[in-house]
N, CA, C and O atoms as a GROMACS GRO file, in nm:
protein
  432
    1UNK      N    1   4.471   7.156  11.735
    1UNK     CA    2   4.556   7.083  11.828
    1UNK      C    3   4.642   7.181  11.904
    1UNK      O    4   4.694   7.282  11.856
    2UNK      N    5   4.652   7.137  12.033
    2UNK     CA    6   4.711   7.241  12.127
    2UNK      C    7   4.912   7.221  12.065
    2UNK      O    8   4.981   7.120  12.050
    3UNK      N    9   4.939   7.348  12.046
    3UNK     CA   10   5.073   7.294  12.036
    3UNK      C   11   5.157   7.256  12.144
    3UNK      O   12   5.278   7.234  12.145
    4UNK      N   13   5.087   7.254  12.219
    4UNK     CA   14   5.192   7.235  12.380
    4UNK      C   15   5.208   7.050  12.368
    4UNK      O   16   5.300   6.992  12.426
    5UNK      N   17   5.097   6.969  12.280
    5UNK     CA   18   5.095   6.844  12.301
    5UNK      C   19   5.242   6.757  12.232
    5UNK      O   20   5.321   6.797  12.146
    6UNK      N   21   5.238   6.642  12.299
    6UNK     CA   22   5.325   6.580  12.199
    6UNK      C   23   5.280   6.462  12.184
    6UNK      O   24   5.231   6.397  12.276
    7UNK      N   25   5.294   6.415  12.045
    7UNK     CA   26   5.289   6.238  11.982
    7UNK      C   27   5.407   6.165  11.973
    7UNK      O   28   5.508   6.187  11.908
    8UNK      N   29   5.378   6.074  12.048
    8UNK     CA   30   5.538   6.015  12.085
    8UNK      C   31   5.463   5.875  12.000
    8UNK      O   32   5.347   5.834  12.012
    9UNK      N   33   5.593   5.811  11.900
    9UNK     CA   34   5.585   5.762  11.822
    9UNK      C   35   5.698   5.605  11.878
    9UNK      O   36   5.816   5.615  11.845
   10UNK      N   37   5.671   5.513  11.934
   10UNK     CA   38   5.777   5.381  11.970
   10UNK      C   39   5.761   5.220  11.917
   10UNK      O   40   5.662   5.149  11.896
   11UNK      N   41   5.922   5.196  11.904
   11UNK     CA   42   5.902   5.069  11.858
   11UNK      C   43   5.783   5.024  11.741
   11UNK      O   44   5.725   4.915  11.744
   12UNK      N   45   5.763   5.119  11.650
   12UNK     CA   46   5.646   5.074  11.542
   12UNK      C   47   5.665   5.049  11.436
   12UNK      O   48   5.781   5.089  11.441
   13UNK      N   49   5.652   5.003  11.298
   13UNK     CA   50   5.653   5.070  11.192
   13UNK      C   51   5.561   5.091  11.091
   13UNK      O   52   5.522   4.993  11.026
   14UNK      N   53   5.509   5.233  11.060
   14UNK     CA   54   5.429   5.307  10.998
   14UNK      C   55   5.484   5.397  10.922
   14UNK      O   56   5.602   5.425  10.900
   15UNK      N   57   5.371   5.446  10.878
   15UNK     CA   58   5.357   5.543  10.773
   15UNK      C   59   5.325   5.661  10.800
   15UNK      O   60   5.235   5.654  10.884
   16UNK      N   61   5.349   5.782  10.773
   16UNK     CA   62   5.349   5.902  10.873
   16UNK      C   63   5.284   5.996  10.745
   16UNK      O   64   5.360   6.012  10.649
   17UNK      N   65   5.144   6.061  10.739
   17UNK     CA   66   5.124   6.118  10.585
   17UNK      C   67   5.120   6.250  10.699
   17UNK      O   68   5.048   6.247  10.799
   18UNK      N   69   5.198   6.348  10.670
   18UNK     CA   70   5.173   6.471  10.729
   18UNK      C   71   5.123   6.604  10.630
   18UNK      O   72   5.193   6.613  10.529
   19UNK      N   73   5.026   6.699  10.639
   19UNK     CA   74   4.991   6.802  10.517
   19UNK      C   75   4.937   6.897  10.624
   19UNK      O   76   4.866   6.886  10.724
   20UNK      N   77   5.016   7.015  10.546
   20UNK     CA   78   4.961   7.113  10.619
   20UNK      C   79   5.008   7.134  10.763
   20UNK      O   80   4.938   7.186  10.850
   21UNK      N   81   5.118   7.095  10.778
   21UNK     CA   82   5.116   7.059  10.945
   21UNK      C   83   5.236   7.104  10.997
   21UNK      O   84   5.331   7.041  10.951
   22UNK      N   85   5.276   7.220  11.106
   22UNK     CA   86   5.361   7.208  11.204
   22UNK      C   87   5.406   7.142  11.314
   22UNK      O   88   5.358   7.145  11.428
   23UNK      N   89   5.543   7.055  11.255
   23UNK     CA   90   5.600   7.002  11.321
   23UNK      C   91   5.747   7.017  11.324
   23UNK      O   92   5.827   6.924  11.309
   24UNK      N   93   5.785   7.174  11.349
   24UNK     CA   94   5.905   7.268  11.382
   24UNK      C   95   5.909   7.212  11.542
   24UNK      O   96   5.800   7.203  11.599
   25UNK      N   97   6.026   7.174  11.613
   25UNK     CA   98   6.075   7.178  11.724
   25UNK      C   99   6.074   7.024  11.746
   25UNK      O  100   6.095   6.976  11.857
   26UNK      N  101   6.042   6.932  11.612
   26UNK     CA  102   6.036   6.787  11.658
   26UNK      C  103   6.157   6.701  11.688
   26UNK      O  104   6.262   6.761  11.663
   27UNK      N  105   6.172   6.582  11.732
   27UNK     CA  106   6.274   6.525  11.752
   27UNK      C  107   6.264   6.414  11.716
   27UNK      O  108   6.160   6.359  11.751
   28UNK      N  109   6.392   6.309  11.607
   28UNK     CA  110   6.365   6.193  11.548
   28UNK      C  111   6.503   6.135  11.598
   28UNK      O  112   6.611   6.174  11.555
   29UNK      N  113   6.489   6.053  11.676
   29UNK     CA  114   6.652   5.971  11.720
   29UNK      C  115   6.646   5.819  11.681
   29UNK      O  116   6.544   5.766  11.725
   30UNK      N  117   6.691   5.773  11.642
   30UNK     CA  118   6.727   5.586  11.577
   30UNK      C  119   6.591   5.592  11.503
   30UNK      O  120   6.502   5.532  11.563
   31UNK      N  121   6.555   5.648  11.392
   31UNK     CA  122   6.439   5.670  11.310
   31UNK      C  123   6.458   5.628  11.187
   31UNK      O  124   6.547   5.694  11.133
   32UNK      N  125   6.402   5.530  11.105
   32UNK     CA  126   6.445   5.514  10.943
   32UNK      C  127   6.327   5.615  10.881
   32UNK      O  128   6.205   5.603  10.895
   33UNK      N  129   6.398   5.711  10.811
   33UNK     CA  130   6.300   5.768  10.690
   33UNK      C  131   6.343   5.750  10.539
   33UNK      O  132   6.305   5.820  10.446
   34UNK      N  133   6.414   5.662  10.534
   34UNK     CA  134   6.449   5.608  10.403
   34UNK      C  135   6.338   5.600  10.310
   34UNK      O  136   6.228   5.558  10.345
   35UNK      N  137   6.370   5.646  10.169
   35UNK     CA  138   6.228   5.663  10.089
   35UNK      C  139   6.146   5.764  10.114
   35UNK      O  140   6.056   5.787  10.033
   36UNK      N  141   6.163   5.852  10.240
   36UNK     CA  142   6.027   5.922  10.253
   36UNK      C  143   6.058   6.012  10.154
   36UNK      O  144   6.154   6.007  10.077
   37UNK      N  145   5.937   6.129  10.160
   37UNK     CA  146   5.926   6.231  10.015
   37UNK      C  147   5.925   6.371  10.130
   37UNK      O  148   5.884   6.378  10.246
   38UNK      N  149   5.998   6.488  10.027
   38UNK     CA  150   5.958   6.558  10.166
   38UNK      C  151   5.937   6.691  10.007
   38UNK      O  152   5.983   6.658   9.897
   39UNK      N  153   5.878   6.801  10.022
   39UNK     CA  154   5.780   6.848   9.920
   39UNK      C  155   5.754   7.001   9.988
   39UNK      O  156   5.657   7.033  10.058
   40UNK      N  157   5.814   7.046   9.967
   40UNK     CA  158   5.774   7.233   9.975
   40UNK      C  159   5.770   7.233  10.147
   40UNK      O  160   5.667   7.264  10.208
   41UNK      N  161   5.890   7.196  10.214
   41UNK     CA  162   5.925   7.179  10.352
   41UNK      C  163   6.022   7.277  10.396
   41UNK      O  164   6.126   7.303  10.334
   42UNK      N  165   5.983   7.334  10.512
   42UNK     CA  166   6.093   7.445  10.604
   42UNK      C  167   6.196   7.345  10.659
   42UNK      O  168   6.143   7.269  10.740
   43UNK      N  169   6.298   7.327  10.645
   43UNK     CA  170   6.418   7.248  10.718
   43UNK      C  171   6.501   7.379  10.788
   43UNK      O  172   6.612   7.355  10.834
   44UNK      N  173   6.452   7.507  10.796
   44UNK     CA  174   6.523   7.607  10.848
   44UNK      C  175   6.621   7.574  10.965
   44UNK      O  176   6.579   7.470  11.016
   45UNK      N  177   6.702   7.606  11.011
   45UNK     CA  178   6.736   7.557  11.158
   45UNK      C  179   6.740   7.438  11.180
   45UNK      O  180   6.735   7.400  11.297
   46UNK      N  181   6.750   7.348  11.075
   46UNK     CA  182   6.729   7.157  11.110
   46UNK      C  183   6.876   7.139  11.141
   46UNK      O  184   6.953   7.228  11.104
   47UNK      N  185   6.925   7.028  11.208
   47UNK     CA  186   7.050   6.975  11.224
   47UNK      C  187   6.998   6.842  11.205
   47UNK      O  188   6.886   6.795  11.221
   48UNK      N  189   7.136   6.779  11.156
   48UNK     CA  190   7.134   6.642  11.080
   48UNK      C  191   7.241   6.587  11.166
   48UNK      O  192   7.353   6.636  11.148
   49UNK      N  193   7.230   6.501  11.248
   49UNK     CA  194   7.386   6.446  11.292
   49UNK      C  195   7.353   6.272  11.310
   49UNK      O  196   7.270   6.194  11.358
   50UNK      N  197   7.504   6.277  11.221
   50UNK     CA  198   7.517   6.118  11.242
   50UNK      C  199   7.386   6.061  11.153
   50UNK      O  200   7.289   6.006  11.206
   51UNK      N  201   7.395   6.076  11.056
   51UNK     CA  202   7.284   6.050  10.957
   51UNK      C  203   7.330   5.996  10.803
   51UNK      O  204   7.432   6.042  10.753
   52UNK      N  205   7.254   5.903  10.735
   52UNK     CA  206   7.305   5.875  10.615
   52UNK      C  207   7.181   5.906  10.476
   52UNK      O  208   7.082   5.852  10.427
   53UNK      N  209   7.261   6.023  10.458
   53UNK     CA  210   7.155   6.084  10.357
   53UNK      C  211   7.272   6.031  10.218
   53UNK      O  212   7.311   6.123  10.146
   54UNK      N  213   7.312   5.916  10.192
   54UNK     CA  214   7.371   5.877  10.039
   54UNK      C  215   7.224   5.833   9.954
   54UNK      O  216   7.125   5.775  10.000
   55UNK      N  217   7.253   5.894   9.782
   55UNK     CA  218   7.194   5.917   9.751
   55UNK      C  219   7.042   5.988   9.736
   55UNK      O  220   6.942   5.958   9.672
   56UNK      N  221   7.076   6.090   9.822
   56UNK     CA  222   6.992   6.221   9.846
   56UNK      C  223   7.012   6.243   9.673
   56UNK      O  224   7.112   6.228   9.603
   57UNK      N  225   6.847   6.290   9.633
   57UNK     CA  226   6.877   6.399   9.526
   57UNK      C  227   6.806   6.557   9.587
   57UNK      O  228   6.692   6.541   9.628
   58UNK      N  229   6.842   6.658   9.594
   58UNK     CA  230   6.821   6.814   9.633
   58UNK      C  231   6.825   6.882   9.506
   58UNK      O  232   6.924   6.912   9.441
   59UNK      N  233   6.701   6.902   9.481
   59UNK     CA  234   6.658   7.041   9.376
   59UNK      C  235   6.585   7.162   9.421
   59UNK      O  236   6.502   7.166   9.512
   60UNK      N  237   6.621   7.252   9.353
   60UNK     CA  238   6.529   7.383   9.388
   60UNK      C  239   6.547   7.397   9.528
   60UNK      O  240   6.448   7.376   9.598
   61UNK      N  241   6.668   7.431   9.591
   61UNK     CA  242   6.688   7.466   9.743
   61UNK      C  243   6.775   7.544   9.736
   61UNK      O  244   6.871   7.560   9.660
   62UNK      N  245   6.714   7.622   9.871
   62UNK     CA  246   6.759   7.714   9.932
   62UNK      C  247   6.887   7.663  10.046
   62UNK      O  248   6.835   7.623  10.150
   63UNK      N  249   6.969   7.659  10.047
   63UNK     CA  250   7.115   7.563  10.117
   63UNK      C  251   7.203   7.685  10.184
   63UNK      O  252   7.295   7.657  10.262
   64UNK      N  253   7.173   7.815  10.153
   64UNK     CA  254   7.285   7.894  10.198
   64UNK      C  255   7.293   7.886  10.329
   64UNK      O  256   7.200   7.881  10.410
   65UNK      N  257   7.435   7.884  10.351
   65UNK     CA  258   7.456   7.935  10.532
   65UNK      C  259   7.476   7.775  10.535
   65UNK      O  260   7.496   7.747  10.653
   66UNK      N  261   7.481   7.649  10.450
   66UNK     CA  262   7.513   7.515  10.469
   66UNK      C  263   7.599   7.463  10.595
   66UNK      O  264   7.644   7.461  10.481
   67UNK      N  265   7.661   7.423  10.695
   67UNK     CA  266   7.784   7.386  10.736
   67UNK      C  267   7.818   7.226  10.725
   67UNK      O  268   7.792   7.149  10.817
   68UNK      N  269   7.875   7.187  10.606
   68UNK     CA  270   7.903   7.053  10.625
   68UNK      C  271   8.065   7.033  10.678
   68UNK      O  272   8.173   7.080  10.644
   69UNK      N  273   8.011   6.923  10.797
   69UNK     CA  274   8.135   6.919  10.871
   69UNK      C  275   8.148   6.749  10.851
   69UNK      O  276   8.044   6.684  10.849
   70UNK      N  277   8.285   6.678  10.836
   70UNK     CA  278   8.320   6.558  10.833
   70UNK      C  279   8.252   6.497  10.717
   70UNK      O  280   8.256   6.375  10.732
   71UNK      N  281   8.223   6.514  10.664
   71UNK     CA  282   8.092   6.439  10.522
   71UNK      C  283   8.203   6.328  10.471
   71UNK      O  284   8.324   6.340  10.488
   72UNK      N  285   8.140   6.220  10.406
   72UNK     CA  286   8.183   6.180  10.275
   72UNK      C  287   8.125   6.220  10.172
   72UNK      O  288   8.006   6.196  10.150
   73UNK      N  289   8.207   6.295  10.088
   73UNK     CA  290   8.160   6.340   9.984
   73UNK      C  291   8.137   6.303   9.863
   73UNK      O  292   8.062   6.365   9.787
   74UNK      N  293   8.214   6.178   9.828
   74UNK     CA  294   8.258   6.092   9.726
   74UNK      C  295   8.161   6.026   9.613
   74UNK      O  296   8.088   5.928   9.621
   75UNK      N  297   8.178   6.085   9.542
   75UNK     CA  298   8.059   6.081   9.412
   75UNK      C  299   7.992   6.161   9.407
   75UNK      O  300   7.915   6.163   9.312
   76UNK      N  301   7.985   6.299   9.534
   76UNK     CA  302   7.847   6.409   9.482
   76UNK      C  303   7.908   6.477   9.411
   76UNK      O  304   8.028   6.504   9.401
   77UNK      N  305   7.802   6.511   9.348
   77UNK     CA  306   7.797   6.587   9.233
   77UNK      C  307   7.677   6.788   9.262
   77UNK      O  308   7.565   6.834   9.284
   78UNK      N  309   7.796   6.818   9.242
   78UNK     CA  310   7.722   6.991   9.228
   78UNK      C  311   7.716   7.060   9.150
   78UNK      O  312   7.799   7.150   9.137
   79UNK      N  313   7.578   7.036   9.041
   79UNK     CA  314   7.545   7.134   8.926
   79UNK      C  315   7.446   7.235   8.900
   79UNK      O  316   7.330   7.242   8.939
   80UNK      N  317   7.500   7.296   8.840
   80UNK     CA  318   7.395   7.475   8.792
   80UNK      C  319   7.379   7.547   8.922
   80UNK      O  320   7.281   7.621   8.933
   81UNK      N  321   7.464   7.534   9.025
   81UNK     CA  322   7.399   7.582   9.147
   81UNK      C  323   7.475   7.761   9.156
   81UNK      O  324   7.550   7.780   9.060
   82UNK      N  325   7.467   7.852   9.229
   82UNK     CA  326   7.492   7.986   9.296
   82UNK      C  327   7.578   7.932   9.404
   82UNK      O  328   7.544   7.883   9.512
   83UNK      N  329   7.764   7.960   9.325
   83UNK     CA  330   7.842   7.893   9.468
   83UNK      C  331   7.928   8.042   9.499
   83UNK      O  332   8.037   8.027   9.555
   84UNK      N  333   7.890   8.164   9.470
   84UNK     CA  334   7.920   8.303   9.521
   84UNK      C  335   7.918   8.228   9.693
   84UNK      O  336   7.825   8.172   9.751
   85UNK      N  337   8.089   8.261   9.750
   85UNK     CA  338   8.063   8.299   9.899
   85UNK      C  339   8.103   8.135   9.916
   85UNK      O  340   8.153   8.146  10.028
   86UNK      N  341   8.116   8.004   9.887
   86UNK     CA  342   8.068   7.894   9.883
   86UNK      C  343   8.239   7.867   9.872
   86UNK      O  344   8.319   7.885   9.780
   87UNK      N  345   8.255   7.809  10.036
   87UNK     CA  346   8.420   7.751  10.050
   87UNK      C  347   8.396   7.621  10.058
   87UNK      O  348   8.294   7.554  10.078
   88UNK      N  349   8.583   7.583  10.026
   88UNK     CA  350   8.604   7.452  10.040
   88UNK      C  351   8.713   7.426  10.128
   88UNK      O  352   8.825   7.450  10.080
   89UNK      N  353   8.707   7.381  10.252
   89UNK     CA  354   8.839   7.410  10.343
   89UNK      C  355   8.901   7.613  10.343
   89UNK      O  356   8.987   7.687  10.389
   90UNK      N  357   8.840   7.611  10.301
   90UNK     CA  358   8.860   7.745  10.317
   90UNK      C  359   8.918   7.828  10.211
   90UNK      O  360   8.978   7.935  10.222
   91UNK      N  361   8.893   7.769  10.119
   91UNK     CA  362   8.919   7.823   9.931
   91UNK      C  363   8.763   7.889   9.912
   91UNK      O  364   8.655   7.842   9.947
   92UNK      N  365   8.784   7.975   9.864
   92UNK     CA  366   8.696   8.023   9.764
   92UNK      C  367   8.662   7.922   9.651
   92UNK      O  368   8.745   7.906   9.562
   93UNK      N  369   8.531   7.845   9.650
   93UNK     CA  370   8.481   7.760   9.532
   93UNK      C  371   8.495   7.860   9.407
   93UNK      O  372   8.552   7.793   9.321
   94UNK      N  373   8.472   7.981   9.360
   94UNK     CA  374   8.452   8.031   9.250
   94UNK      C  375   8.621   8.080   9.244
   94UNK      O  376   8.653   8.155   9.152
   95UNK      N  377   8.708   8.044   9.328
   95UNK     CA  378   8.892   8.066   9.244
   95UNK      C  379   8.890   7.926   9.265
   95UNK      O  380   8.769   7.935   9.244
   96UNK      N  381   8.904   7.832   9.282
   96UNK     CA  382   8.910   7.705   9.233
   96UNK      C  383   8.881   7.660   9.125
   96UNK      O  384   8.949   7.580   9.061
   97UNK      N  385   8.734   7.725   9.081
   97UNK     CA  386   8.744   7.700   8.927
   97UNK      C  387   8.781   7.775   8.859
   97UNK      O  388   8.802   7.744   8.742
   98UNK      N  389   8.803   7.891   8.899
   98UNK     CA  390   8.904   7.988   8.812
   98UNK      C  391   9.008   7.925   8.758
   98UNK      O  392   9.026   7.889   8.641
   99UNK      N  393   9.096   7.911   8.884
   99UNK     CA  394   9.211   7.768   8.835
   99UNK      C  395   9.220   7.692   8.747
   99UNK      O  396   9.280   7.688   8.640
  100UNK      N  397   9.128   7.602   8.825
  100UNK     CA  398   9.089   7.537   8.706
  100UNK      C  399   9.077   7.502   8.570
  100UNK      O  400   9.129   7.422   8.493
  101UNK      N  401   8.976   7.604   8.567
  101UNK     CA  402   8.938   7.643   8.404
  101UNK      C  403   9.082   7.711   8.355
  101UNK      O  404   9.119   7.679   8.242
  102UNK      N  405   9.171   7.805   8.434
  102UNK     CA  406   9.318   7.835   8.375
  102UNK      C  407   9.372   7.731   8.306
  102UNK      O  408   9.413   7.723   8.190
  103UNK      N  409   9.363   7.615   8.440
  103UNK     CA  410   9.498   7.504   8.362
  103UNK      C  411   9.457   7.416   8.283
  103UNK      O  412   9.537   7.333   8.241
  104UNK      N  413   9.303   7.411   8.238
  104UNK     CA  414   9.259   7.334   8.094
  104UNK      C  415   9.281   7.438   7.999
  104UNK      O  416   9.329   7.409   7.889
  105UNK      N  417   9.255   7.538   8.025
  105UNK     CA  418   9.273   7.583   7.908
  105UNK      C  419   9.373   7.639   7.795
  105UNK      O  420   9.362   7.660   7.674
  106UNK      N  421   9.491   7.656   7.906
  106UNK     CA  422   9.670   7.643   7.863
  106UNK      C  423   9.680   7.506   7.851
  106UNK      O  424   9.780   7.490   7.780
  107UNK      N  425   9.619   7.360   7.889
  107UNK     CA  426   9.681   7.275   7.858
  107UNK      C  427   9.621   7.221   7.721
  107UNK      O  428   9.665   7.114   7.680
  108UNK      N  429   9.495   7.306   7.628
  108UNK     CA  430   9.452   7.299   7.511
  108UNK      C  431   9.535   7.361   7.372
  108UNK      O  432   9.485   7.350   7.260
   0.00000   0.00000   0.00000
């Protein structure tokens, strides 16, 4: 397939099985992908705006260089992850739990 083409997708609803396939430079505007599966995928360079990814689960990713701007964050949860470099408003995540872990452990 020539990559110069495009599949313009309107008013439908289907099922989209994609394998093997470049589709870097695409564009999805008022789109539900709720449920979809996404499986050993480049999101390099993706932007997300105005989107509701609640209850996302993310394993085994590569996230560095993240910028979350305005989020609700409320109920996520961030475990076993590499947060070297990894701010919060502009704290250092790894002296936050430094802190942290200080004032449980004087208050034991």
């Amino acid at each position: 397939m020539n990559a110069d083409e495009t599949i313009e997708v309107h008013g439908t609803k289907r099922w989209v099985k994609a394998e093997d396939a470049d589709l870097s430079g695409s564009t999805f505007t008022d789109v539900n992908l709720s449920r979809a599966t996404f499986k050993n995928v480049n999101f390099a360079g993706a932007q997300f705006e105005d989107v509701n990814l609640s209850g996302w689960k993310v394993r085994n990713a590569n996230i560095a260089g993240i910028d979350i701007h305005r989020a609700d964050l409320r109920g996520a949860s961030i475990t076993d992850c590499l947060v070297v470099g990894m701010t919060i408003d502009g704290v250092p995540v790894t002296e936050l739990m430094a802190a942290y872990r200080a004032l449980t452990a004087d208050a034991k």
